[in-house]
C-alpha positions in Angstrom: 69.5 114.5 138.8 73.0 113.8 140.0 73.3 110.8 137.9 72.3 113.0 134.9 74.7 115.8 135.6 77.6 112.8 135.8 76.1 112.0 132.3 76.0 114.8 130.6 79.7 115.9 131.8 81.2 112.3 130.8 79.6 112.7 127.4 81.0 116.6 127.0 84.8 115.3 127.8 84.5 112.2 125.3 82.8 114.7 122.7 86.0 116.9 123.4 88.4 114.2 123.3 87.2 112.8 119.9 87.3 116.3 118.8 91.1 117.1 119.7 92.0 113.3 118.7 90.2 114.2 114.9 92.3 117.6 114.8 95.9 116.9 115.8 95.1 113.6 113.4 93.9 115.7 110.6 97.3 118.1 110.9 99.7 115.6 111.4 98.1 113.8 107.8 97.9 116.9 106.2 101.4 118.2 107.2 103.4 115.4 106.1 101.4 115.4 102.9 102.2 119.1 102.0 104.8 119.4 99.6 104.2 115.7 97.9 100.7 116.2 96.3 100.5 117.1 92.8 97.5 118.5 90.5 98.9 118.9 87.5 101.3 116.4 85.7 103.5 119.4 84.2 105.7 119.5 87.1 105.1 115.5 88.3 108.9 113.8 88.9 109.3 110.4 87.2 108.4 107.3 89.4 108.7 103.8 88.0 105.7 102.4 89.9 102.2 104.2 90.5 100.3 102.9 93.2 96.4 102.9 92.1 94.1 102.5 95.1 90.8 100.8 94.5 86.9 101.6 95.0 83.8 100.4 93.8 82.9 101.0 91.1 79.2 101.6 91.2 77.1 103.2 94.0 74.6 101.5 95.9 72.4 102.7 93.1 73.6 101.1 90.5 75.3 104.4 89.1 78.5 104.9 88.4 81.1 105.9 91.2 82.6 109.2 90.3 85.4 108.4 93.1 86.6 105.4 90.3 86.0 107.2 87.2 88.4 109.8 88.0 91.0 107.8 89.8 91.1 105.4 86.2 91.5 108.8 84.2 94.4 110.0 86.6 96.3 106.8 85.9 95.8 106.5 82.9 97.3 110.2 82.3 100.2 108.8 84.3 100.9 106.1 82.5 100.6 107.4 78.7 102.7 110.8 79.8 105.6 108.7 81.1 105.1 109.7 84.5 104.9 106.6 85.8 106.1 103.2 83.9 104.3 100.6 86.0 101.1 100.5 88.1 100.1 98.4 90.8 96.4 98.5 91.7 95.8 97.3 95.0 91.9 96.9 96.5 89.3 94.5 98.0 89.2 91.2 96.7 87.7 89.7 99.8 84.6 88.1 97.9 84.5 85.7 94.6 82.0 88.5 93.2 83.5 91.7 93.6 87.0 92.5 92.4 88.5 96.0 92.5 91.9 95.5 91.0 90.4 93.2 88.2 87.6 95.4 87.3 90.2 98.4 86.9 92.7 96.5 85.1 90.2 96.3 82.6 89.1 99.7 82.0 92.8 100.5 81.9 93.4 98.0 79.1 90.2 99.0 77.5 92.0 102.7 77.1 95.0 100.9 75.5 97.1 100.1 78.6 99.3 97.6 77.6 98.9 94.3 80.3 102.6 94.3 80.8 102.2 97.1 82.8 99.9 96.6 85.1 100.0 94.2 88.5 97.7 93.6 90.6 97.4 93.3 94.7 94.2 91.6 95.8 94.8 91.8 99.5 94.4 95.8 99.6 91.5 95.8 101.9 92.5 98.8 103.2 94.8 102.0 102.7 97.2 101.0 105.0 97.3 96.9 103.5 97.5 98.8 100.1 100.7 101.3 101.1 102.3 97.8 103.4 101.9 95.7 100.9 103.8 98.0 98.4 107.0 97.3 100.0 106.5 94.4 102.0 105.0 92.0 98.4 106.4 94.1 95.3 109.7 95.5 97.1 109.1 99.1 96.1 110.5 102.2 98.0 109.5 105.1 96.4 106.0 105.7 94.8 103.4 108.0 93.1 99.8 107.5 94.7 97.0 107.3 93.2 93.3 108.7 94.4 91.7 111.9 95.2 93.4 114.3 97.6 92.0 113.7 100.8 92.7 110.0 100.1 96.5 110.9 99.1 97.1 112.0 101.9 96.4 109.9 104.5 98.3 107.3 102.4 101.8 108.9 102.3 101.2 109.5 106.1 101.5 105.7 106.5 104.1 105.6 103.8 106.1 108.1 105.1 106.0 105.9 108.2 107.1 102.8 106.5 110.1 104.5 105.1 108.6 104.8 101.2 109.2 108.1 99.2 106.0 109.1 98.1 104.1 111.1 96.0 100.7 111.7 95.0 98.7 112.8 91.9 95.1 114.2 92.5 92.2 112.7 91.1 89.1 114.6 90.5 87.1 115.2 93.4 83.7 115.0 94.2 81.6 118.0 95.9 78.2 118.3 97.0 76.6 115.2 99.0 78.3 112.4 98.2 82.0 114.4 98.9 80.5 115.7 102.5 79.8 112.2 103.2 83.3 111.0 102.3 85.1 114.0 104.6 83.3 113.0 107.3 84.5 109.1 107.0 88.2 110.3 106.3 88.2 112.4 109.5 87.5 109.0 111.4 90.0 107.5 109.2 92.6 109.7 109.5 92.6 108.6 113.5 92.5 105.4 112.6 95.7 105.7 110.8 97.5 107.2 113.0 96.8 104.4 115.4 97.7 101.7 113.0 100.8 103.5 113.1 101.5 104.0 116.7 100.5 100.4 117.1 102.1 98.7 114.5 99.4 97.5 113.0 99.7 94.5 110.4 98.2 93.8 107.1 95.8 91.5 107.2 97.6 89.5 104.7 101.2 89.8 103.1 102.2 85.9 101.3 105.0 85.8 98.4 106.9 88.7 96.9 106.0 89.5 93.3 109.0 91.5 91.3 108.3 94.5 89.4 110.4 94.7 86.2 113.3 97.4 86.3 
């Protein structure tokens, strides 16, 4: 019964410490964010590099992943309203069968986004590589993000912390089932960011710089 009891309380303070390490990392992503996030384009300042951050795009199913769809349509908005003049799209290349930035390079051209425009990082494994990688590989210091909100913000947290001037534009995002599922991820995530951070975590590659056009 002791042993139990001994349990039972050791499993109520890690419950409560995961719980108060999720909050204050949820406010600190969210506060840094506020201010930087745009939903509109009216309004959007003028950055010379978008930053497009890659998913899969199809389900498990087969079907179509909303989460890509609408990040493709937001940059190519961007792109064709000036608001942005170059695009890097940065995401997992890690197997010789599945490549994010190629795969959206592609549906970008296919809506009449000239190649000349476009780079690609195929070391963006994760949010954090992605944001490193933007200043550490293609020398840029200021930026306008590209994903759905929750996603945005979490990625100027780390670029605030690598000294880049970012913004954000908002894809679409996705309710019901499949955007529960992705909230409860980010929440884990967000601690996770903030100890890459306070660790000084390293991408897991950098390699040569590539130069963006001025």
């Amino acid at each position: 019964m002791r042993k139990k009891k001994i349990y039972l309380v050791s499993l109520l303070i890690l419950l409560m410490i995961i719980s108060v390490a999720v909050y204050c990392c949820n406010k600190i992503i969210t506060d840094t964010a506020r201010g930087k996030l745009y939903a509109t384009i009216e309004n959007m300042p003028f950055n010379k590099v978008g930053l497009l951050l890659g998913t899969s795009k199809f389900v498990s199913e087969g079907a179509e992943n909303p989460y890509y769809v609408y990040r493709i349509k937001a940059a190519i908005k961007l792109l064709k309203t000036g608001k942005i003049k170059y695009i890097i799209i940065s995401g997992d290349n890690s197997r010789a069968d599945y490549n994010e930035p190629a795969m959206m390079r592609s549906d970008l051209q296919n809506a009449g986004i000239d190649s000349s425009v476009i780079f690609l990082d195929f070391a963006g494994f994760r949010t954090f590589d992605s944001v490193i990688r933007l200043k550490k590989i293609f020398g840029q210091h200021a930026v306008t993000i590209i994903s759905q909100q929750f996603h945005n913000e979490r990625a100027i947290y780390t670029a605030s912390k690598e000294g880049i001037s970012a913004i954000a534009f908002n894809a679409t995002g996705i309710h019901g089932r499949q955007g529960l599922k992705m909230q409860v991820r980010e929440k884990l995530a967000r601690v996770k960011a903030v100890l890459d951070v306070w660790f000084g975590k390293k991408p897991k590659f950098l390699g040569e710089r590539i130069i963006i056009p001025v």
